[in-house]
N, CA, C and O of each residue as an XYZ file, in Angstrom:
352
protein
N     -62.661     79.029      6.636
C     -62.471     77.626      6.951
C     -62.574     76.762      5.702
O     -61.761     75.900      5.369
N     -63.413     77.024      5.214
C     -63.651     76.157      3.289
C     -62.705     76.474      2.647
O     -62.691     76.017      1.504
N     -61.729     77.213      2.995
C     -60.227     78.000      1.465
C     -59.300     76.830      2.440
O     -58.584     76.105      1.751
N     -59.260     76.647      3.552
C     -58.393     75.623      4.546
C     -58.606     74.483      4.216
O     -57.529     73.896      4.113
N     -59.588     73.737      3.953
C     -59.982     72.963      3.479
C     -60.503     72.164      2.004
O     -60.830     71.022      1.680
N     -60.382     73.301      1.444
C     -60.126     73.039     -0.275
C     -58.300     72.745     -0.286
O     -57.861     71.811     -0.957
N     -57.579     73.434      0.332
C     -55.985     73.613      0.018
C     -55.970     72.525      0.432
O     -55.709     71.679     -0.424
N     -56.243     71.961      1.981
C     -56.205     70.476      1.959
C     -55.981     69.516      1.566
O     -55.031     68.734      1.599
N     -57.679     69.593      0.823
C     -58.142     68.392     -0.074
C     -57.056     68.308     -1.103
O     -56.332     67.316     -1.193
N     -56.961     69.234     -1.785
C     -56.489     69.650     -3.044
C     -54.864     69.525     -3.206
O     -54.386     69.443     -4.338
N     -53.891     69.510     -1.852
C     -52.981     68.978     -1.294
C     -52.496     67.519     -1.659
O     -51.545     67.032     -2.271
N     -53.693     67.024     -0.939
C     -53.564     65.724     -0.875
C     -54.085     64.796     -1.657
O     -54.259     63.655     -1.229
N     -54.506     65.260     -3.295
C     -54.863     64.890     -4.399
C     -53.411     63.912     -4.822
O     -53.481     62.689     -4.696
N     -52.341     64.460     -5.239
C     -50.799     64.253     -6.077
C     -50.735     62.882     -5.191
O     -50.593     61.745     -5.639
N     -50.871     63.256     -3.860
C     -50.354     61.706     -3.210
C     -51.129     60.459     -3.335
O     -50.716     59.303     -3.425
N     -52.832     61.108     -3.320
C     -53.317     59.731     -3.434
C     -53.447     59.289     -4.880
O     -53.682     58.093     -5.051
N     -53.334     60.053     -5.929
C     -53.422     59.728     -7.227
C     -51.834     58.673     -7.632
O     -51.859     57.667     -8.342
N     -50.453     59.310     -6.894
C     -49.531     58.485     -7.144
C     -49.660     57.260     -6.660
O     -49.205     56.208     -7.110
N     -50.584     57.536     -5.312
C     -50.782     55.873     -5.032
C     -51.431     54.795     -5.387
O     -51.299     53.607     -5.092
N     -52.191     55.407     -6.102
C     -53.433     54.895     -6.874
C     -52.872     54.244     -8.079
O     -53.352     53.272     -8.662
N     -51.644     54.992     -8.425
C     -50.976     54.846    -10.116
C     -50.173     53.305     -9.255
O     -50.467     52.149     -9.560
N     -49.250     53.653     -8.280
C     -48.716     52.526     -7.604
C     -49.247     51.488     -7.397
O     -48.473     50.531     -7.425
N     -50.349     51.250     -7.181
C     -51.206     50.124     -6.563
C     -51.306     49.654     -7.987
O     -51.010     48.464     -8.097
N     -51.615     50.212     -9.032
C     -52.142     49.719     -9.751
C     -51.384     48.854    -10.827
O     -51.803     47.999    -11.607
N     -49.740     49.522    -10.535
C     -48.334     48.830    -11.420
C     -48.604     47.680    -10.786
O     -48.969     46.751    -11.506
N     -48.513     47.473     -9.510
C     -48.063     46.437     -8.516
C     -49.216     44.865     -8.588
O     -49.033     43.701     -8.233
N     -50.420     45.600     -9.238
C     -51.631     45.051     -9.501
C     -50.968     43.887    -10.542
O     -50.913     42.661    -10.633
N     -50.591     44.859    -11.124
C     -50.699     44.111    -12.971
C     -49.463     43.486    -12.947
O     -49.336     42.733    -13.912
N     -48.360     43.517    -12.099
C     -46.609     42.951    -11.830
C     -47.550     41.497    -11.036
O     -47.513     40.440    -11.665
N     -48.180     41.522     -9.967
C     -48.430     40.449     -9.630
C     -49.632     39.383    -10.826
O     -49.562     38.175    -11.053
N     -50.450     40.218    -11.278
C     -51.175     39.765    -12.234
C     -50.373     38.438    -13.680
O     -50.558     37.294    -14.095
N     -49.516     39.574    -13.908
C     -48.567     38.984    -15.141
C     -47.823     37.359    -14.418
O     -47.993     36.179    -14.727
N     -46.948     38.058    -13.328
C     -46.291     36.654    -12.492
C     -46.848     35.531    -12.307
O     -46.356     34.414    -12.464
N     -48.623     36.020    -11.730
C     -49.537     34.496    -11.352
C     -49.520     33.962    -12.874
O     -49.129     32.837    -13.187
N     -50.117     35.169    -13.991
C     -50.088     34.179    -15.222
C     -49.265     33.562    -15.836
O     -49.581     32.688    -16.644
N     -48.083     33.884    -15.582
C     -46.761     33.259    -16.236
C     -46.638     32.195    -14.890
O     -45.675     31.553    -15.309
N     -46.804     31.864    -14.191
C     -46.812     31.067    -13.153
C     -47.404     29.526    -13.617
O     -46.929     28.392    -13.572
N     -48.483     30.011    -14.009
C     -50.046     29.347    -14.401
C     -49.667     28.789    -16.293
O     -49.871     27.681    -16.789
N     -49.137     29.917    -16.889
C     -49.075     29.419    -18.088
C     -47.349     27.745    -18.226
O     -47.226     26.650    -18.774
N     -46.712     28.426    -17.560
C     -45.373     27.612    -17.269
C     -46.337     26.179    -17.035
O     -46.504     25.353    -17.932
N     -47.069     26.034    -15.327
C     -47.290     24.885    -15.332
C     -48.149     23.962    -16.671
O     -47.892     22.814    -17.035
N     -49.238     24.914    -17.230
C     -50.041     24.507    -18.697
C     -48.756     23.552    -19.558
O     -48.906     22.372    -19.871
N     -47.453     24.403    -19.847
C     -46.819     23.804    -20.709
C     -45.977     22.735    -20.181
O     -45.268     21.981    -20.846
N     -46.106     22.747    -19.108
C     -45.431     21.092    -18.469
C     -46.504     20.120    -18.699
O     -46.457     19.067    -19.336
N     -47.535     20.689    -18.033
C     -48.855     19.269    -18.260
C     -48.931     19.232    -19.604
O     -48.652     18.107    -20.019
N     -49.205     20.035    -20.487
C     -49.223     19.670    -22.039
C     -47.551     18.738    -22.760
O     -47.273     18.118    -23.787
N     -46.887     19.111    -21.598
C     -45.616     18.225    -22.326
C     -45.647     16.938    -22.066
O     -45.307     16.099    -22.901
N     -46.096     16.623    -20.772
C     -45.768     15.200    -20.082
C     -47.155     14.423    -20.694
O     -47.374     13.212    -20.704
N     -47.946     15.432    -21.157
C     -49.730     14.412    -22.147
C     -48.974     14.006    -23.149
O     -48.887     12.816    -23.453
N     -48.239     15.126    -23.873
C     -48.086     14.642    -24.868
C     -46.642     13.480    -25.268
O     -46.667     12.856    -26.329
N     -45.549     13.336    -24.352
C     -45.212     12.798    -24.222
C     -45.759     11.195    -23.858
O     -45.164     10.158    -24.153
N     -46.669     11.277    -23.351
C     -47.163      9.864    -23.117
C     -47.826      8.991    -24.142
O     -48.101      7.794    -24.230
N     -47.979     10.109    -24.914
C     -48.931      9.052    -26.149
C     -47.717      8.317    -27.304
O     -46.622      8.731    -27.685
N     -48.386      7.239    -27.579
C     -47.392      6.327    -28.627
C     -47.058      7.559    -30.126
O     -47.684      8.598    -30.332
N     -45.990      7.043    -30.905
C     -46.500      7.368    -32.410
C     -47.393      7.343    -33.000
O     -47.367      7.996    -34.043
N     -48.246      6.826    -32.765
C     -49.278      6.918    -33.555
C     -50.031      7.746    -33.248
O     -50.599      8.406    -34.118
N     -50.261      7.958    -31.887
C     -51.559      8.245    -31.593
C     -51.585     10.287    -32.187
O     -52.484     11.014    -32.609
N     -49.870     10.534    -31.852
C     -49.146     11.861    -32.336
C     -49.456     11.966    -33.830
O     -49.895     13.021    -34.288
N     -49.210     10.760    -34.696
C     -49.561     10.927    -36.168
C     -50.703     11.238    -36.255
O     -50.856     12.038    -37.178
N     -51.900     10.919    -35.571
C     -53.207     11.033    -35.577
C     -53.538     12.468    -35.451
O     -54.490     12.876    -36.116
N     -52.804     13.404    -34.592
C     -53.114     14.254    -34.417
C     -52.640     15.467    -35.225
O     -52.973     16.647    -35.111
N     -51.619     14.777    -36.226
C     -50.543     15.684    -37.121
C     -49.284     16.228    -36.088
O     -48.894     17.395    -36.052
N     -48.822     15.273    -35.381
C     -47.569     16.093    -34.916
C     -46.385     14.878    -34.899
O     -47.036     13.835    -34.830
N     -45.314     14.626    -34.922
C     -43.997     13.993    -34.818
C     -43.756     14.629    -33.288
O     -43.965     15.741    -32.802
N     -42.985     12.839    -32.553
C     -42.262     13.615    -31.359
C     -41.468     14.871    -31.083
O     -41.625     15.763    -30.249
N     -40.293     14.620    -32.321
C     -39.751     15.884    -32.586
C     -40.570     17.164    -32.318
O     -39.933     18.006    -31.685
N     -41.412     17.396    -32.540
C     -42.059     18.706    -32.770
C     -43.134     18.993    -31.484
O     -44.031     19.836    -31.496
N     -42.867     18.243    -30.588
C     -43.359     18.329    -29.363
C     -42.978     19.903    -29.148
O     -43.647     20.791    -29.677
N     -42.048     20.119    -28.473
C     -41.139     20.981    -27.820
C     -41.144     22.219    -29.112
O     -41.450     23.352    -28.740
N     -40.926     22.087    -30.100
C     -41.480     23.763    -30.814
C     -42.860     23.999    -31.405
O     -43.363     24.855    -32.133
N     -43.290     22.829    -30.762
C     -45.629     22.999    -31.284
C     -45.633     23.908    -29.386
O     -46.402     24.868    -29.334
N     -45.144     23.711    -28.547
C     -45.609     24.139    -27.225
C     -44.921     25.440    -27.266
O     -45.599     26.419    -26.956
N     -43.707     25.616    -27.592
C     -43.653     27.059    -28.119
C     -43.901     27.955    -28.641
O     -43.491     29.099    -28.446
N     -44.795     27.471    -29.579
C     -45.828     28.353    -30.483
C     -47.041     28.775    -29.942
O     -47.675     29.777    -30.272
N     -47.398     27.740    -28.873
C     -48.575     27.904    -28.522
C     -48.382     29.023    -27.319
O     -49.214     29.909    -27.123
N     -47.107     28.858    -26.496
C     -46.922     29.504    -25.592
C     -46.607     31.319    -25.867
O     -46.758     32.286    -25.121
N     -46.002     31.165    -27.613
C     -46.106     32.686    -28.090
C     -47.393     33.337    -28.327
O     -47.593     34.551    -28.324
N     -48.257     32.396    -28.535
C     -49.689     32.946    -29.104
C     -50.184     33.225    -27.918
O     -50.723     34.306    -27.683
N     -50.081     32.479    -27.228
C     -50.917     32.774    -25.868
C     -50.186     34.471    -24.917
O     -51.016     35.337    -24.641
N     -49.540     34.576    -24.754
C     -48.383     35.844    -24.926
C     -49.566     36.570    -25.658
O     -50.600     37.009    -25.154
N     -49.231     36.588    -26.753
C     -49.639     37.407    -27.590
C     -51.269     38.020    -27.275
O     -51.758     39.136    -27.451
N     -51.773     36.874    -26.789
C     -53.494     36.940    -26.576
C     -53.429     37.762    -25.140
O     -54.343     38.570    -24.971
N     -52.578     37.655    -24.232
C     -52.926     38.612    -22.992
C     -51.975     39.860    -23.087
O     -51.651     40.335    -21.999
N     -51.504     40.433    -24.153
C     -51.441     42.012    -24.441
C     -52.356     42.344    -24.576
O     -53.301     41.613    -24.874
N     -52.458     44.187    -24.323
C     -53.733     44.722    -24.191
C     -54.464     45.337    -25.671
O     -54.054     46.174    -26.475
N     -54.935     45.031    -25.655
C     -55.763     45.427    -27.348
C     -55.926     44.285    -27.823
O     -56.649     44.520    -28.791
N     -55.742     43.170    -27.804
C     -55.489     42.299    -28.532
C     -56.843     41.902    -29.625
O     -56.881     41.687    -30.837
N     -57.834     41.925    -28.610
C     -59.209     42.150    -29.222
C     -59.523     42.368    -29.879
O     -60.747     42.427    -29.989
């Protein structure tokens, strides 16, 4: 009865391990989406702040209007960059 039941177990290892591998793609596919979800809205609210402030207040901070729109791209590559794995 224990050789019936090792073949079993031991059977039904491949399936739950693929599912385990599955769950876990599906984990990190929804993971990535919420953050790119989450990071998208960041760079709207950081556009429409920074859009609101006068010239000056942009000189103050070292940036030109112009450079709105490729300072949020940079930031949006770095940030990228910071949730690959190793990054640490």
């Amino acid at each position: 009865m224990t050789m019936l039941t090792l073949m079993q177990t031991s059977a039904a290892r491949p399936f739950v391990l693929r599912t385990a591998v599955r769950l876990a793609h599906l984990r990190r596919f929804i993971n990535r989406f919420f953050a790119a979800v989450i990071a998208r809205h960041e760079q709207h609210a950081a556009r429409a702040a920074l859009q609101k402030l006068d010239d000056r207040t942009l000189a103050d901070i070292g940036m030109c209007r112009t450079q709105i729109e490729s300072n949020l791209e940079d930031l949006a590559q770095a940030r990228a960059r910071m949730q690959q794995p190793g990054w640490h």
